[in-house]
C-alpha positions in Angstrom: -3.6 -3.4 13.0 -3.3 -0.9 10.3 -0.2 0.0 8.9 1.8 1.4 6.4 4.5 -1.6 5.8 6.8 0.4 8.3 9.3 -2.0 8.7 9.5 -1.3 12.7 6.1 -3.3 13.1 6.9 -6.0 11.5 7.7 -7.7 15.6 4.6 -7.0 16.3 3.2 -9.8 13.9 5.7 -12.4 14.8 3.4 -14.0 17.1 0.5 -14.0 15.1 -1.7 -12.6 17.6 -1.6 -9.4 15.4 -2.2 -8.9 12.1 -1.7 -6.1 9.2 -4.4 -4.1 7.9 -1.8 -2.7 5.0 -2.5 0.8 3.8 -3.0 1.4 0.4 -2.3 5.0 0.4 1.6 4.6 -1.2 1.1 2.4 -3.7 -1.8 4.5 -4.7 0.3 7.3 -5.1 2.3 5.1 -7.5 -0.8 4.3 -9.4 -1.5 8.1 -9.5 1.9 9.4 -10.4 2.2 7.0 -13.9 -1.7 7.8 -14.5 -1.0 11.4 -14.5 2.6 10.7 -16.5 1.2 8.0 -19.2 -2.8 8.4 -19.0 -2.8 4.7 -18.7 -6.1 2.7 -18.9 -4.5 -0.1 -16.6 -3.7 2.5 -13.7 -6.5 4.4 -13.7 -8.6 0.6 -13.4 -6.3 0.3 -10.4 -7.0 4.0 -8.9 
């Protein structure tokens, strides 16, 4: 399943009959916001 670390699905991968798919998208936005902030070379590797 794909999700975005919502902490409400983390029951449905107790059984391990499901797994996550994590999104990328809010780390990303981390990556972005320090990129844009410092200009570092390390973040925009990681964007």
């Amino acid at each position: 399943m794909h999700a975005d670390g919502y902490a409400g699905s983390e029951d449905l991968y107790r059984s391990g009959d499901i797994h996550e798919g994590a999104c990328m998208a809010h780390i990303r936005r981390k990556f972005a916001d320090i990129h844009r902030a410092q200009g570092s070379a390390i973040t925009d590797e990681a964007i």
